[in-house]
C-alpha positions as MATLAB code, in Angstrom:
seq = 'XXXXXXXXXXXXXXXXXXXXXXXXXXXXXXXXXXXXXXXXXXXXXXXXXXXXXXXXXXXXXXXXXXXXXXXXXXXXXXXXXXXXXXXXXXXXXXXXXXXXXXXXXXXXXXXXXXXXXXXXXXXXXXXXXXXXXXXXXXXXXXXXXXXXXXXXXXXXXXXXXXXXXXXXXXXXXXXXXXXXXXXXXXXXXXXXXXXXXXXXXXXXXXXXXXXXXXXXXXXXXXXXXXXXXXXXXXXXXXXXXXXXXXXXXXXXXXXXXXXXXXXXXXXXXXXXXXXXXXXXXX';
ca = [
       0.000    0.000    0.000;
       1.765    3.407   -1.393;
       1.211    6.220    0.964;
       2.751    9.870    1.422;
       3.416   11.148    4.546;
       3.017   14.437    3.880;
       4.156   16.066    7.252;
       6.981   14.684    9.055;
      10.013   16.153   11.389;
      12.648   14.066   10.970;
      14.880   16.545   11.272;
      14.544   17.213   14.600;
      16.830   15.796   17.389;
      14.343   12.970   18.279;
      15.463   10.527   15.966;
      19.185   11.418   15.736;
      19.863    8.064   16.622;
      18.365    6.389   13.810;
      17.080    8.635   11.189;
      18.049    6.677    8.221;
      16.633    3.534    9.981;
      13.668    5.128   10.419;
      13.198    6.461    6.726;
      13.797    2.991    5.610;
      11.224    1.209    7.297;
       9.324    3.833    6.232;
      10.320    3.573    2.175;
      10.782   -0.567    2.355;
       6.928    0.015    3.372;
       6.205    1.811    0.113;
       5.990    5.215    2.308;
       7.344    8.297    0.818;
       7.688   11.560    2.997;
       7.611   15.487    3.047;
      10.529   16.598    5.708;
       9.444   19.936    6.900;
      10.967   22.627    8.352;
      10.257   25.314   11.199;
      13.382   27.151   10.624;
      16.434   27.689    8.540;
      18.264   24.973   10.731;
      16.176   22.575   10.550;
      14.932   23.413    6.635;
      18.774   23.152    5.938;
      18.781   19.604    7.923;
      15.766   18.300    6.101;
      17.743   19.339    2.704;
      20.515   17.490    3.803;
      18.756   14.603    5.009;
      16.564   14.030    1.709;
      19.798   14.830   -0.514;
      21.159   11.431    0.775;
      18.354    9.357   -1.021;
      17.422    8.970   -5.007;
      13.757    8.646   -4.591;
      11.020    9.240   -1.933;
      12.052   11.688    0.544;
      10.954   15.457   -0.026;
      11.342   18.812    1.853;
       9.412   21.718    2.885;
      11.430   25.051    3.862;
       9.829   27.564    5.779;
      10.018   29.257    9.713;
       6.958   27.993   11.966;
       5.481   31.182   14.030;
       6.845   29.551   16.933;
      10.443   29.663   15.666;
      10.365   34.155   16.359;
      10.650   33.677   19.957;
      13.159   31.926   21.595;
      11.796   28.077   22.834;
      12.802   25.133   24.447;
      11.015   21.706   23.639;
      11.508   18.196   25.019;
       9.832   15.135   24.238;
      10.690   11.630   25.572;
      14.206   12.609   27.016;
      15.428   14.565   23.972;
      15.840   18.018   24.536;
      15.492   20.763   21.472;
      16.627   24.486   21.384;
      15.006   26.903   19.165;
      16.708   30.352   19.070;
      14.568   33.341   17.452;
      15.047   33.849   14.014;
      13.480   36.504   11.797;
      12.786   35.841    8.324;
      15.078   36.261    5.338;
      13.866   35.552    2.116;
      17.299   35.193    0.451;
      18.748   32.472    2.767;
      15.128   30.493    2.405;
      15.476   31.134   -1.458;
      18.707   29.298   -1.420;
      17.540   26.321   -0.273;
      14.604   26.095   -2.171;
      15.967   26.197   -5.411;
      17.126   22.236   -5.213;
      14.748   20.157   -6.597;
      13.626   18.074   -3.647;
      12.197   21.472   -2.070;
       8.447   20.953   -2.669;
       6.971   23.633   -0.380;
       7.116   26.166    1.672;
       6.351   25.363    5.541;
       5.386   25.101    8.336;
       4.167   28.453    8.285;
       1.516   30.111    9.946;
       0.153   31.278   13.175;
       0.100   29.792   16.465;
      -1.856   31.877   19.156;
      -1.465   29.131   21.849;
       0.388   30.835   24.649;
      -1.685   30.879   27.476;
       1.102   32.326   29.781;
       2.112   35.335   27.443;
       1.495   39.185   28.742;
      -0.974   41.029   27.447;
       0.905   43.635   26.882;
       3.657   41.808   24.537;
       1.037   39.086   23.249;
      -0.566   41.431   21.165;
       2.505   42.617   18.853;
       3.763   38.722   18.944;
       0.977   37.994   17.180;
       0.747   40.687   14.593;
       4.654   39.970   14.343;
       3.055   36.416   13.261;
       0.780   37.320   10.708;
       3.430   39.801    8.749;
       5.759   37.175    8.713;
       2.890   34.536    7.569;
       2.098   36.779    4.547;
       5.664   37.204    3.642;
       6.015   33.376    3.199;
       2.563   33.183    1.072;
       4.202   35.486   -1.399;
       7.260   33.575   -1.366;
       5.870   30.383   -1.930;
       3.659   31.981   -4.715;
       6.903   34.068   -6.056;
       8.772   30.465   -6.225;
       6.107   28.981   -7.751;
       5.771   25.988   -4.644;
       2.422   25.235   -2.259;
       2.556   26.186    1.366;
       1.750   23.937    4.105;
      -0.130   25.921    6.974;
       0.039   25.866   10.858;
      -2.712   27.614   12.685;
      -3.747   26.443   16.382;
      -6.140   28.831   17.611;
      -6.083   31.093   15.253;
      -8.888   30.691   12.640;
     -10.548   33.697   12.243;
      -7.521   35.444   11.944;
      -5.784   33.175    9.490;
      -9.056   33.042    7.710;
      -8.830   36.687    7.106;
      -5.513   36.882    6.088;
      -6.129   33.938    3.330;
      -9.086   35.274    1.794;
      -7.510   38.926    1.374;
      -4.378   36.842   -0.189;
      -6.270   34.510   -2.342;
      -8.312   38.008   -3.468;
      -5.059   40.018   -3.906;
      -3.484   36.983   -6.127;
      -6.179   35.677   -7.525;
      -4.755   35.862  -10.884;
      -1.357   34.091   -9.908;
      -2.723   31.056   -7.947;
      -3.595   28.220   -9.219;
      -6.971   26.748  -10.117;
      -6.407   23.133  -11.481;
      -5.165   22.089   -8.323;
      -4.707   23.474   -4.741;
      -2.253   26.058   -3.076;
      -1.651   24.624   -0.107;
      -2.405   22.277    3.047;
      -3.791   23.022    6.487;
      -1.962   20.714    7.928;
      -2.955   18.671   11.096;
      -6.025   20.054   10.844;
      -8.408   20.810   13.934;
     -10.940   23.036   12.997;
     -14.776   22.121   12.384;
     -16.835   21.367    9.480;
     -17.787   25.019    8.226;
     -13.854   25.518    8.695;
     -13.169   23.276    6.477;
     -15.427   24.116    3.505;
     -13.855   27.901    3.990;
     -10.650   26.334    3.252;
     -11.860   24.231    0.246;
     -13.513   27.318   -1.109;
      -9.716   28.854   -0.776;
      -8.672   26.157   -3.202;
      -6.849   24.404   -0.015;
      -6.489   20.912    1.041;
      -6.247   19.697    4.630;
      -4.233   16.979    6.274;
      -5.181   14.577    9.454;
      -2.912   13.038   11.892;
      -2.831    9.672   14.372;
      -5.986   12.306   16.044;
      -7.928   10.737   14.254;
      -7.231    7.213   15.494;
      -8.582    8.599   19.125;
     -11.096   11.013   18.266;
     -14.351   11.160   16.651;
     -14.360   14.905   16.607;
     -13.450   15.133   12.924;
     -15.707   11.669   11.619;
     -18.255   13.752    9.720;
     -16.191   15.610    7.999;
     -13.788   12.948    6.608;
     -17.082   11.400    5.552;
     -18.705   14.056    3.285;
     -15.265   16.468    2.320;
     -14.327   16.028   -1.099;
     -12.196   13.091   -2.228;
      -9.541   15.591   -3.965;
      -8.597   17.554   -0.770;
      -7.480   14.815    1.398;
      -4.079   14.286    2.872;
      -2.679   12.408    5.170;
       0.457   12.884    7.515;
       2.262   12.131   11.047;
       3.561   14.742   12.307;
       6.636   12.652   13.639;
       7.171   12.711   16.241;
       3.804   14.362   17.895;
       0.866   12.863   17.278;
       1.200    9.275   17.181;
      -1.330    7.112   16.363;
      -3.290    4.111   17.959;
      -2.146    1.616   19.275;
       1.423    3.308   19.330;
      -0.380    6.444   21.332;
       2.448    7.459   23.633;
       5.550    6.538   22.017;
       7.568    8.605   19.245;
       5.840    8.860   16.053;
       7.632    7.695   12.655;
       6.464    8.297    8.492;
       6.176    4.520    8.800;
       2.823    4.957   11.054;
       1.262    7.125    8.686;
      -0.596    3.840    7.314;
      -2.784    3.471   10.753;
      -4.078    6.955    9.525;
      -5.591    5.820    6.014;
      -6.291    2.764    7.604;
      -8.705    4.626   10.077;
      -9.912    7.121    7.660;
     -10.836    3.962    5.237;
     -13.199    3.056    8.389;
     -14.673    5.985    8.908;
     -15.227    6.462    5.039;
     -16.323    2.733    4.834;
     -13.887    1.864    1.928;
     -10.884   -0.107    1.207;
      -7.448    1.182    2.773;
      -5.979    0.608   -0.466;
      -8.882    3.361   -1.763;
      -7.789    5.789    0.770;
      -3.693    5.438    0.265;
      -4.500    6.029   -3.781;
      -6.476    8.910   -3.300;
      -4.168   11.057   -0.771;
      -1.274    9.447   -2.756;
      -2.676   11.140   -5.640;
      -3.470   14.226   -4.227;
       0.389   15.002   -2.251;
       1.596   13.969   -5.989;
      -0.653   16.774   -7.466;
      -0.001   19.411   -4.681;
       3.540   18.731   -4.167;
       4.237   18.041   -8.322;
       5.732   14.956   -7.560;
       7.133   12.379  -10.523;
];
């Protein structure tokens, strides 16, 4: 069963113990993968990575909202620094021009902070959205889709992408979509915004634990689903609690094919389909 895992972090210090093990349980399983980035460091070690195999391992270059303030996260012992960066188109540009760049991302906005000050949380956030639409018009200047982060942050990232879609109307594309929400967790009329965007929209191992997005997968349209990981966060069931890996990505389709009532094998060849037409893959 071919799948694309369209959202993975290999390239973070979690699996710097086995990374290439990893990717080839992943690709002996007929799973290819998008490596994406949430900053120059970790778009240039996604590069690196996906420049050591011929076929089936892609990258996405871009700086997560998170990535302008400084952060420390840890998962399952590992430990991961993330000094503030601001963005610079040039040094992004760079990297994108090799040919296993497919996208720009993770971009977006991320208003989960529920210990910021009031005072400071405001221009953090607008900080976020300039730097969100700066990497729209470089993905649309390159020519590449954009895969989109937004946790609690809807109505403003809604905003922002209908004045974008309406200011480059002309320059996006209409035979297939622009980009991916990826992981996503809004509701149903969310959803059908983003459609009506021309955007697709990805689900995790959530899925595998929670009904909360079951209608939806069963009535959205067949040509706007993805699927993805989001290794090492959000593993699926039965693996809930341990690190997440590309390989997993199949318990997604697997429960999607459920919820859909169709074959696996249906699922895989549609979102294998779909990451081939968003991502222009051979």
């Amino acid at each position: 069963m071919k799948l694309i895992d369209t959202h993975c972090h290999l390239n973070m210090p979690y699996f710097k113990d086995d990374i290439d093990e990893t990717i080839h349980r992943a690709l002996n399983a007929g799973i290819e993968m998008v490596i994406v980035g949430v900053d120059y460091k970790t778009s240039k070690k996604a590069l690196e990575i996906a420049n050591r195999y011929q076929n089936g391992v892609y990258v996405a270059v871009g700086l997560h909202p998170e990535s302008l303030e400084d952060r420390l996260e840890h998962e399952n012992g590992s430990k991961a620094y993330f000094k503030a960066e601001e963005f610079n188109a040039d040094i992004y540009q760079q990297l994108a021009k090799f040919p296993r760049v497919v996208a720009v991302g993770e971009i977006g906005l991320d208003y989960f902070r529920p210990d910021a000050a009031s005072d400071t949380w405001e221009e953090a956030k607008k900080k976020q959205r300039r730097v969100f639409l700066q990497q729209l018009e470089f993905a649309l200047q390159l020519g590449l889709p954009a895969i989109i982060h937004c946790r609690q942050a809807h109505d403003d990232m809604l905003t922002l992408l209908t004045n974008f879609k309406n200011k480059y109307r002309q320059l996006l594309p209409t035979e297939r979509p622009w980009g991916v929400l990826h992981c996503f967790s809004g509701d149903e009329n969310l959803a059908w915004h983003y459609f009506n965007l021309g955007l697709s929209i990805s689900f995790t191992g959530l899925v595998t634990f929670s009904k909360n997005w079951d209608s939806l997968i069963r009535k959205m349209p067949d040509d706007r689903l993805l699927v993805e990981t989001d290794a090492p966060f959000m593993t699926p069931e039965p693996y809930r609690g341990k690190r997440n890996e590309p390989l997993l990505v199949s318990y997604v389709a697997k429960r999607i094919a459920e919820i859909r009532g169709v074959s696996p094998e249906r699922i895989a060849a549609i979102t294998t389909a779909n990451a081939k037409q968003l991502f222009r893959l051979g």
